[in-house]
C-alpha positions as a Python dict, from the first residue, in 0.01 Angstrom:
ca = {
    (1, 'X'): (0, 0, 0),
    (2, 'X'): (313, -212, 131),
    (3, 'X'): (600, 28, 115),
    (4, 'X'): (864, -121, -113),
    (5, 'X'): (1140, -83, 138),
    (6, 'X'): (1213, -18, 465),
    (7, 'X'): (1448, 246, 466),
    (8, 'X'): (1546, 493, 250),
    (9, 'X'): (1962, 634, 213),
    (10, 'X'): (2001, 940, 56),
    (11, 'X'): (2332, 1082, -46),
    (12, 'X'): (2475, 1386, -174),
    (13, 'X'): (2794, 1470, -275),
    (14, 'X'): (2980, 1750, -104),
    (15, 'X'): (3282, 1990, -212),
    (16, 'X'): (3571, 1706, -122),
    (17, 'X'): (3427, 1417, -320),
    (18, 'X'): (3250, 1230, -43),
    (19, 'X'): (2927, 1137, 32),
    (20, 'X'): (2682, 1234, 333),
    (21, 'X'): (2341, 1168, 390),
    (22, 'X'): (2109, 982, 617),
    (23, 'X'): (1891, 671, 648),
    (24, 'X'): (1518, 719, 658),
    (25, 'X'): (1256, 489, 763),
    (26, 'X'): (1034, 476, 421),
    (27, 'X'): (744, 563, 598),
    (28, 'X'): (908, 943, 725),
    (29, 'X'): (1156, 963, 431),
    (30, 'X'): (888, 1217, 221),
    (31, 'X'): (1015, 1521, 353),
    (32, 'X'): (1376, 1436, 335),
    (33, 'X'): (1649, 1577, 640),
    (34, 'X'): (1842, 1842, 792),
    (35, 'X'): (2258, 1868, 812),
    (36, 'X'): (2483, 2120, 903),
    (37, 'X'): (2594, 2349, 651),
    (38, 'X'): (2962, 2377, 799),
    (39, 'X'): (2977, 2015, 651),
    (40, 'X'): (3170, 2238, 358),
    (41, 'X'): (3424, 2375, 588),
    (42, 'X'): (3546, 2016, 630),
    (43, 'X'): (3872, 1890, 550),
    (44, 'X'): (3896, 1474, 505),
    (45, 'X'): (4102, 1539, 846),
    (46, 'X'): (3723, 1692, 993),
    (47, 'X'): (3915, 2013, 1069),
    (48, 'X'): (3721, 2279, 975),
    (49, 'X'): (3839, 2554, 795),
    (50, 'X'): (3588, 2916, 789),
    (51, 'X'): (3470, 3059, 499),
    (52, 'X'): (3177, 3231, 443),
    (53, 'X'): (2932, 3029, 302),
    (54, 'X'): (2986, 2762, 517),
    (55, 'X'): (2929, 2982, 845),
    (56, 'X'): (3134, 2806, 1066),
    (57, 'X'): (3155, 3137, 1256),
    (58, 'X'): (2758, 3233, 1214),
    (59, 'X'): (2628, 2933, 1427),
    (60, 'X'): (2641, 2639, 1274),
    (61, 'X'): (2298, 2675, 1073),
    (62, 'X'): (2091, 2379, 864),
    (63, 'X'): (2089, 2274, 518),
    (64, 'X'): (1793, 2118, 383),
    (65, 'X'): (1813, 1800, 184),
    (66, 'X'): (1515, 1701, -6),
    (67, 'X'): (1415, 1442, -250),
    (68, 'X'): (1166, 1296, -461),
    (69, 'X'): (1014, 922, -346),
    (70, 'X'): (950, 846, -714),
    (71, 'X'): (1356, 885, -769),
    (72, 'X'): (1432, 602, -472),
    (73, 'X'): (1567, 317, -638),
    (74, 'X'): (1657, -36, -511),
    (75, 'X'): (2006, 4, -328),
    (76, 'X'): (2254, -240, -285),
    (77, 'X'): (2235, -327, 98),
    (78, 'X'): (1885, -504, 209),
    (79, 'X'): (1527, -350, 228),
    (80, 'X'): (1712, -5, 138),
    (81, 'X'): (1651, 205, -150),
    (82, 'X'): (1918, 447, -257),
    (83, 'X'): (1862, 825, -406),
    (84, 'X'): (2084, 1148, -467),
    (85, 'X'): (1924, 1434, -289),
    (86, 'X'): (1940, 1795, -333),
    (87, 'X'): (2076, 2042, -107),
    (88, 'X'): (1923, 2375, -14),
    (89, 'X'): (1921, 2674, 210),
    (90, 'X'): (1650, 2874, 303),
    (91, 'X'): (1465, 2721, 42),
    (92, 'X'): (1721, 2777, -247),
    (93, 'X'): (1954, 2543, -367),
    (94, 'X'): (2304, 2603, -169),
    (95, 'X'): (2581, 2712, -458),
    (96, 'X'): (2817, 2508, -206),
    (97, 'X'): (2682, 2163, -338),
    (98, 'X'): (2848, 2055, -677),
    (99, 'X'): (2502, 1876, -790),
    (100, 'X'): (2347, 2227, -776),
    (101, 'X'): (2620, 2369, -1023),
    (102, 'X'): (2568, 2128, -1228),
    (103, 'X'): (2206, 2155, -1240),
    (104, 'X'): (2224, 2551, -1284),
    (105, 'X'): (2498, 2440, -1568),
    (106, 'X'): (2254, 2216, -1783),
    (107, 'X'): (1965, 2486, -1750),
    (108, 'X'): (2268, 2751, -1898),
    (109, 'X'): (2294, 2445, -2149),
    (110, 'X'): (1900, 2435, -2214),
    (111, 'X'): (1870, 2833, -2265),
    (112, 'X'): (2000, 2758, -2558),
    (113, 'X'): (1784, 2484, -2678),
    (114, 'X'): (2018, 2239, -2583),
    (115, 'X'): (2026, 1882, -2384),
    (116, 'X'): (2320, 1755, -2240),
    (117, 'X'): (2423, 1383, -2288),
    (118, 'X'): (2718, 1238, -2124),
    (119, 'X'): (2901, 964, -1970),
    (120, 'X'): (3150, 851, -1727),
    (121, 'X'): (3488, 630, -1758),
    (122, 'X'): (3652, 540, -1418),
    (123, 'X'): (3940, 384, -1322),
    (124, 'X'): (3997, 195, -984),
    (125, 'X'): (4236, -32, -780),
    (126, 'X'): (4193, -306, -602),
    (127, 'X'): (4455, -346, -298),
    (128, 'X'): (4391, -686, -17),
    (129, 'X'): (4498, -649, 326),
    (130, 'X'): (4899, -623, 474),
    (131, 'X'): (4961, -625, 822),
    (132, 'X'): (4802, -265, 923),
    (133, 'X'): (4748, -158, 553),
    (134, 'X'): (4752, -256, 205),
    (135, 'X'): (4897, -386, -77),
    (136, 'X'): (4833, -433, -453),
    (137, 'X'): (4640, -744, -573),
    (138, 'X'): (4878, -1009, -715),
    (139, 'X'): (4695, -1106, -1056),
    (140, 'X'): (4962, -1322, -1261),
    (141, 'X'): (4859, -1289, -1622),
    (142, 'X'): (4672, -977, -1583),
    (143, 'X'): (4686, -765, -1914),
    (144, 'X'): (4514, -495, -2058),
    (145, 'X'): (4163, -538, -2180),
    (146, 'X'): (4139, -877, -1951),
    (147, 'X'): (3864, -1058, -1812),
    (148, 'X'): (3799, -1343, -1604),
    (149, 'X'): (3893, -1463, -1277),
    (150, 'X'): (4307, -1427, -1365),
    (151, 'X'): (4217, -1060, -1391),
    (152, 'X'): (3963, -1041, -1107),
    (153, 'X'): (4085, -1366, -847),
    (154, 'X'): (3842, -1223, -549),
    (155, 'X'): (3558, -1222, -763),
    (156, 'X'): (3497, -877, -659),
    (157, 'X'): (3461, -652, -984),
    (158, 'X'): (3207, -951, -1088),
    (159, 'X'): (2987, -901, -780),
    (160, 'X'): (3001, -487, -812),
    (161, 'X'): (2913, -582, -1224),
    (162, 'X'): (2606, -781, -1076),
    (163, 'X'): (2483, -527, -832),
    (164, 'X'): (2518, -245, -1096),
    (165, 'X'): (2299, -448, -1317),
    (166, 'X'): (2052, -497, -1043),
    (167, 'X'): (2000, -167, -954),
    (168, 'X'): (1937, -28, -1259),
    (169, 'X'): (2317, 129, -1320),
    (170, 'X'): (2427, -64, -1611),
    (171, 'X'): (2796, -77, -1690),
    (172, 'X'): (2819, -38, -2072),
    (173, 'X'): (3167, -238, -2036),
    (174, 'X'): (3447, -374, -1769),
    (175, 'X'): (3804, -472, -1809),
    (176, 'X'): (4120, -475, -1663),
    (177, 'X'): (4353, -166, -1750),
    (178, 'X'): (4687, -96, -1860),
    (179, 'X'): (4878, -215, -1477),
    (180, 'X'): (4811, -519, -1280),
    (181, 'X'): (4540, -521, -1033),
    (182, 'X'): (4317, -178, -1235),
    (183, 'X'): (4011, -209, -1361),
    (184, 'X'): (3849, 70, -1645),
    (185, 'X'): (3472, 97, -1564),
    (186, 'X'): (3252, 237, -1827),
    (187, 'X'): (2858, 358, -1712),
    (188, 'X'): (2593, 402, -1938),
    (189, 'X'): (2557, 713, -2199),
    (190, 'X'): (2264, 878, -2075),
    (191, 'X'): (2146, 1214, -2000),
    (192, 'X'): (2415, 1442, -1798),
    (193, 'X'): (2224, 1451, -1453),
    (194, 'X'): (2145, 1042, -1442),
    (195, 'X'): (2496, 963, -1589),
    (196, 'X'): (2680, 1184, -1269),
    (197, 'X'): (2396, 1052, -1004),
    (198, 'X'): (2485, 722, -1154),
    (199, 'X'): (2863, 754, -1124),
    (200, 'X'): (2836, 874, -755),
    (201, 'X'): (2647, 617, -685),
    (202, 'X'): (2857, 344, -762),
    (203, 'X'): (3138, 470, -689),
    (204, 'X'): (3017, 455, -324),
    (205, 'X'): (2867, 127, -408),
    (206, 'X'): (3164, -73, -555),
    (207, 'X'): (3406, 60, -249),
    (208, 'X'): (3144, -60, 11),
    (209, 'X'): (3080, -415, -217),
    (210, 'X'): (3509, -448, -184),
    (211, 'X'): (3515, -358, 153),
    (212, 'X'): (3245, -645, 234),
    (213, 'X'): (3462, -875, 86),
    (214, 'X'): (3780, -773, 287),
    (215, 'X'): (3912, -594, 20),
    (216, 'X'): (4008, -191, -66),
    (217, 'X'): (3857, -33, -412),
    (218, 'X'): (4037, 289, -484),
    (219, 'X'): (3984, 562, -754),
    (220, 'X'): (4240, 750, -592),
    (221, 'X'): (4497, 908, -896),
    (222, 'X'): (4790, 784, -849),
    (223, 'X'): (4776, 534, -537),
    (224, 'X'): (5119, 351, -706),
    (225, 'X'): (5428, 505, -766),
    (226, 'X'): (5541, 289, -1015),
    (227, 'X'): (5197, 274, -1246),
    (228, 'X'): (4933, 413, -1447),
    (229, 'X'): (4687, 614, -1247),
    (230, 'X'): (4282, 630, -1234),
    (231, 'X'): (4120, 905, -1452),
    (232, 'X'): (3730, 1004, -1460),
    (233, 'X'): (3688, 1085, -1842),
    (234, 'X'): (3389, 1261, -1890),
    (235, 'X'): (3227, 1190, -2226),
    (236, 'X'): (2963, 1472, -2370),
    (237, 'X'): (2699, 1561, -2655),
    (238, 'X'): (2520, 1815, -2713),
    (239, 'X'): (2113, 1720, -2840),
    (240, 'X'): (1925, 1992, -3022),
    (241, 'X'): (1512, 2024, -3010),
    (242, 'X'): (1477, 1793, -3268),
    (243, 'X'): (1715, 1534, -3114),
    (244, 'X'): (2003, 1610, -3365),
    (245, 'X'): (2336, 1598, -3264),
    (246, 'X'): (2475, 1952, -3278),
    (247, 'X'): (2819, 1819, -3231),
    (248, 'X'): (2818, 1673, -3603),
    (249, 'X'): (2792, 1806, -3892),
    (250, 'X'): (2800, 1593, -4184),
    (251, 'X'): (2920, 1847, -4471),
    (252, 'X'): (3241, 1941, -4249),
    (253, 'X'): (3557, 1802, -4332),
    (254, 'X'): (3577, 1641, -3994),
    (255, 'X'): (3244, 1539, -3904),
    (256, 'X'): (3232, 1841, -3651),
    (257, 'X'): (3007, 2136, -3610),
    (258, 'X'): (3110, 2484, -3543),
    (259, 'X'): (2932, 2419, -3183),
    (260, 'X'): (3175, 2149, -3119),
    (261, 'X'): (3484, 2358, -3186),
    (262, 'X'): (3409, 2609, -2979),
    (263, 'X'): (3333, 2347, -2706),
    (264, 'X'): (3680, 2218, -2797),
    (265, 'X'): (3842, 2573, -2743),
    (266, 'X'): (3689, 2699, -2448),
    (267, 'X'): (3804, 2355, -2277),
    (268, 'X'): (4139, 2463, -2426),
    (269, 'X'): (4126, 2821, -2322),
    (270, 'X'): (4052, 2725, -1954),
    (271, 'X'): (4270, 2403, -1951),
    (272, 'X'): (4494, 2575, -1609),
    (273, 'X'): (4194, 2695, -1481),
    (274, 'X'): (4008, 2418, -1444),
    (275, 'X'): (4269, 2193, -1283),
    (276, 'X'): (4256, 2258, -926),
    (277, 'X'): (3846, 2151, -974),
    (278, 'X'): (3903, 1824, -1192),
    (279, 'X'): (4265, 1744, -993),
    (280, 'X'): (4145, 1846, -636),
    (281, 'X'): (4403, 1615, -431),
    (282, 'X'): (4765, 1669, -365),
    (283, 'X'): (4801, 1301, -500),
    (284, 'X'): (4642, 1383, -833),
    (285, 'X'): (4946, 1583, -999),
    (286, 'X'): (5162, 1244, -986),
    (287, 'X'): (4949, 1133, -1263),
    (288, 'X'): (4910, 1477, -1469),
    (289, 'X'): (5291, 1439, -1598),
    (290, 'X'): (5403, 1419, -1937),
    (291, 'X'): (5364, 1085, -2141),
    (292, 'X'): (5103, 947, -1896),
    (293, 'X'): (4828, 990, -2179),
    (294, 'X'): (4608, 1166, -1870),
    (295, 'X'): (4506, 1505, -1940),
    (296, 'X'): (4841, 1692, -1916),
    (297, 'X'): (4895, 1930, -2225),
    (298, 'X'): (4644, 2167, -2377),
    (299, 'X'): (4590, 2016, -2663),
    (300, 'X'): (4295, 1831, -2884),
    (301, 'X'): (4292, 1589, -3154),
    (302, 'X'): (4088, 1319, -3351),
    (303, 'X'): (4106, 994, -3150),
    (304, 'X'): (4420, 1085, -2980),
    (305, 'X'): (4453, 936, -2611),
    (306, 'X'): (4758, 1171, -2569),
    (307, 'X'): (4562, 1483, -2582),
    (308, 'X'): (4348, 1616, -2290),
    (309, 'X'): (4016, 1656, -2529),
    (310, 'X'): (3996, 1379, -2758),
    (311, 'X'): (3757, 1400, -3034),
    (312, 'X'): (3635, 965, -3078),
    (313, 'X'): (3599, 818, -3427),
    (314, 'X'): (3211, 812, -3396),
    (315, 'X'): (3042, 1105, -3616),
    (316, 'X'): (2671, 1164, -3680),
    (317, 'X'): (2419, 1106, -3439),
    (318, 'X'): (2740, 907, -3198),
    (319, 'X'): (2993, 1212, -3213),
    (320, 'X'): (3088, 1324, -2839),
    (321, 'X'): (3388, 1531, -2674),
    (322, 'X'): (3588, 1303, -2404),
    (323, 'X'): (3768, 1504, -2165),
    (324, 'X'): (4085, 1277, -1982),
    (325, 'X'): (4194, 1506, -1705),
    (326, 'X'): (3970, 1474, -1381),
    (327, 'X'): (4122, 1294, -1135),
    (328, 'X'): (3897, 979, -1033),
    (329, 'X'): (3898, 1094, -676),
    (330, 'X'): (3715, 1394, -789),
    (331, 'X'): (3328, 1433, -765),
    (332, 'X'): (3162, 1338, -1066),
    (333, 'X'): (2887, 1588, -1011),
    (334, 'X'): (3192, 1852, -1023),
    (335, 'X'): (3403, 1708, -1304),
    (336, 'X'): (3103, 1730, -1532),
    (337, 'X'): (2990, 2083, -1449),
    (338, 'X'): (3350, 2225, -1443),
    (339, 'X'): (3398, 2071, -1801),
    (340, 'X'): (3029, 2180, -1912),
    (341, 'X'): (3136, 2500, -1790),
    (342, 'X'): (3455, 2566, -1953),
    (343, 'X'): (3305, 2438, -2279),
    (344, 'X'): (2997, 2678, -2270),
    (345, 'X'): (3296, 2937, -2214),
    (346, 'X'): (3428, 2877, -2551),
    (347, 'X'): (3087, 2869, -2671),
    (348, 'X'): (2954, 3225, -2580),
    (349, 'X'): (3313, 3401, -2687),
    (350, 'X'): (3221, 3207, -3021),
    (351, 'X'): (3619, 3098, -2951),
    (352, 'X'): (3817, 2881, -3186),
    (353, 'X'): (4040, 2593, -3109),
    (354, 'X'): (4413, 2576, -3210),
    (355, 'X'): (4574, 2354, -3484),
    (356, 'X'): (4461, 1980, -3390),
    (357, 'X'): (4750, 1743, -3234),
    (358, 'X'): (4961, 1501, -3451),
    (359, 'X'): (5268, 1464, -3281),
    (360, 'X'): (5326, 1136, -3018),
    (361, 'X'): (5265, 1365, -2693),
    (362, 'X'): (5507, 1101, -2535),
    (363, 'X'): (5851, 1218, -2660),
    (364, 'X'): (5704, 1512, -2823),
    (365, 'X'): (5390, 1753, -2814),
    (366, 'X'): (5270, 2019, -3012),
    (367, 'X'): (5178, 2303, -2712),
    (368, 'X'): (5399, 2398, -2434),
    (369, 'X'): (5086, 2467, -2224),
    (370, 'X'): (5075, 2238, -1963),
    (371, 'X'): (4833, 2187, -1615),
    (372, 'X'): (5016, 2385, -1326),
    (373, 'X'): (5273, 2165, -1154),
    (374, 'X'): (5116, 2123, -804),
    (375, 'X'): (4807, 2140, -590),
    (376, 'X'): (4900, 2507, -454),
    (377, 'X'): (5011, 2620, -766),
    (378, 'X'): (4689, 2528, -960),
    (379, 'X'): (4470, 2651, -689),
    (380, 'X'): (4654, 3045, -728),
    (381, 'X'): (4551, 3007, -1098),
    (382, 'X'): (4180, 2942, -1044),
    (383, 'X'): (4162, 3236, -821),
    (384, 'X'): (4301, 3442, -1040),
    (385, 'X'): (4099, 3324, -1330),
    (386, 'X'): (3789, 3578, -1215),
    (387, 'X'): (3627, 3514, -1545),
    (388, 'X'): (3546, 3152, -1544),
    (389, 'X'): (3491, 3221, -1122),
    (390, 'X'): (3226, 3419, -1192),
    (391, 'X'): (3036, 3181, -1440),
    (392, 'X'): (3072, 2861, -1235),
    (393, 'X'): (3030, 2968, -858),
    (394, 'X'): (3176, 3242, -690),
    (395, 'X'): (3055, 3082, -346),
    (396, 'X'): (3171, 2743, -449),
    (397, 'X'): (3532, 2862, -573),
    (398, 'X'): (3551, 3063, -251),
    (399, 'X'): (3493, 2734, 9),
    (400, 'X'): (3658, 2535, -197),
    (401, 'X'): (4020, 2726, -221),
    (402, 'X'): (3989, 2752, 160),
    (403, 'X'): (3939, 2416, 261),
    (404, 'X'): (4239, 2331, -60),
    (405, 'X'): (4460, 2589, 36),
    (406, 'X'): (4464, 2484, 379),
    (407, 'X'): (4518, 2081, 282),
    (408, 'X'): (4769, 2216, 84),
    (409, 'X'): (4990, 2360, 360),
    (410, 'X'): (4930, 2051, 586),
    (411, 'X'): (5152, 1844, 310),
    (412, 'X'): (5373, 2105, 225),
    (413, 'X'): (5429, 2077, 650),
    (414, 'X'): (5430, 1720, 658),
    (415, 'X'): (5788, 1498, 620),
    (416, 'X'): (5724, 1217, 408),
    (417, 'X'): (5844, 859, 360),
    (418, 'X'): (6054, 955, 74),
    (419, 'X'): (6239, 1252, 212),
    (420, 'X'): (6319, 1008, 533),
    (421, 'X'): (6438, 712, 298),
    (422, 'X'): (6607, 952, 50),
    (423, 'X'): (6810, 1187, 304),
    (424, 'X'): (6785, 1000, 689),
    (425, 'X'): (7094, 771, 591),
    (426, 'X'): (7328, 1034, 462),
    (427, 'X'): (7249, 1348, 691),
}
């Protein structure tokens, strides 16, 4: 049998976002590869920071990362297929890896005769080269909900549309967003595993299709000062045994089940906790600010792009939650189990969520409850949110606010561009 390609590249995501892996020659790729498990000690500086599950003080050991062949699909470079591999440690899967969460989060989800649907709304950049660095695209014309080439002059978000197509990761749509030069890109609604191995997967494709062409793609949240920044809105439903929709319920007032509300309220309940998880970057608090319409407030409401949980029109067999706050620098493997998470919260305490928004939530909201203002700040409230630690990852919480809380006191070290233009001419 001809093998149908030559090499294999398998990726998994890893507690900052990124993604590692090897190339395989097809032929030896069966029994997938070994990596260091102090990988999750790394900062994006490779500075590693100790903790204990990463045992950066124990020696250094192996992780294993396995695979299934019948899971490699065609990639985007030549003669390579592409596939998201699982991580594990002494045969079980390694708590430090946010695809193993997840996983452990949908079997939570299927206890209770449950199947988890979801998708994934991103939001990118595209910058062209200056001098040593970058610089926003110049569209003239652009506008929200464009398309063509006015929108898109490089031809770039046309070729990553292609390759999506091609390798079986169908956007369900593409435009251009709210500021020149961003993009909203919308993957297929499919079950919760696929539509997070799907959304880490292109997200790695479409940056390494720009930088091909000469060009940056960022989902960073807030690469401009002056715009709209890049959200990951992660879109759920819940599927019964018979393939019903428990979110509806067609004899409610609002189309929604009692299921769905306490989805609604344990995402409300934990809206400080989860922050640090779905806003993991310094960067990301520029965009969680009031009147950004970006996951700020604790609040819910019927198609209401200023609340944090919005409930879409849809009902019946189409009703989902969409949850606006991750940051779209954040791992889509994590931003889905930390919001899967916080919802089954609200659904074992059986918790209810509070009066629905009405008001603007630009000039004027109906909660004073608000994500914490800062990086440091919102990592102090996870840790001392022991409740929802307990039911997501101890070991993952643990690495993570090491290798955060250290990041954090880099920048909080670090003299910046605007303190030198602000203060260096008058002092």
């Amino acid at each position: 049998m001809v093998n149908p390609f030559e090499r294999v590249r398998y990726l998994w995501p890893d507690h900052l976002g990124l993604a590692r892996g090897k190339y395989l020659p097809y032929d030896h790729a069966g029994s997938g590869a070994n990596h260091c498990v102090s990988t999750f000690a790394l900062q994006l500086n490779r500075e590693m920071i100790p903790h204990e599950g990463a045992a950066v003080l124990g020696g250094l050991p192996d992780l294993q990362a396995d695979f299934n062949l019948d899971d490699v699909r065609r990639g985007w470079e030549p003669n390579t297929g592409v596939v998201v591999a699982d991580v594990f440690r002494d045969g079980q899967p390694l708590e430090l890896a946010p695809r193993s969460i997840l996983k452990r989060i949908l079997g939570e989800w299927g206890e209770r005769g449950l199947t988890v649907n979801a998708g994934v709304e991103l939001e990118a950049y595209l910058f062209e080269p200056d001098g040593d660095g970058w610089k926003p695209i110049r569209t003239p014309g652009s506008h929200v909900y464009g398309t063509g080439p006015m929108q898109d002059p490089s031809g770039t978000i046309d070729e990553i549309m292609e390759i999506s197509n091609a390798i079986r990761m169908p956007l369900e749509s593409v435009n251009s967003e709210y500021d020149d030069g961003q993009f909203e890109l919308t993957l297929h609604y499919t079950d919760a595993l696929t539509a997070a191995d799907d959304a880490f997967l292109f997200k790695q494709m479409a940056r390494e299709v720009a930088a091909s062409r000469g060009v940056l793609l960022t989902f960073l949240g807030k690469p401009h000062s002056d715009r709209g920044g890049n959200g990951l809105h992660v879109n759920f439903s819940l599927l019964d045994q018979s393939g019903f929709n428990a979110l509806g319920d067609p004899v409610s007032d609002d189309g929604l089940s009692d299921l769905a509300r306490h989805c609604i309220a344990g995402l409300i309940d934990k809206h400080r906790t989860i922050a640090a998880l779905l806003a993991p970057t310094v960067n990301a608090y520029k965009r969680l600010v009031p009147g950004q319409l970006a996951g700020c407030w604790a609040n819910w409401g019927y198609d209401h792009r200023g609340t944090t949980v919005r409930i879409p029109p849809s009902r019946g067999a189409a009703t989902r939650i969409e949850h606006r706050m991750a940051d779209c620098a954040s791992s889509p493997h994590l931003a889905m189990a930390v919001v899967l998470a916080a919802a089954l919260h609200g659904v074992r305490r059986e918790l209810q969520p509070p009066a629905v928004e009405t008001l603007d939530c630009i000039e004027n909201v109906g909660t004073d409850v608000c994500v914490p203002p800062d990086l440091g700040s919102a990592l102090d409230v996870l840790a001392a949110d022991t409740e929802f630690v307990e039911a997501f990852s101890p070991v993952f919480v643990d690495g993570f606010l090491a290798v955060k809380r250290a990041e954090w006191e880099r920048f909080s070290r670090w003299t910046t561009d605007w303190e030198l233009n602000e203060y260096l001419p008058y002092y």
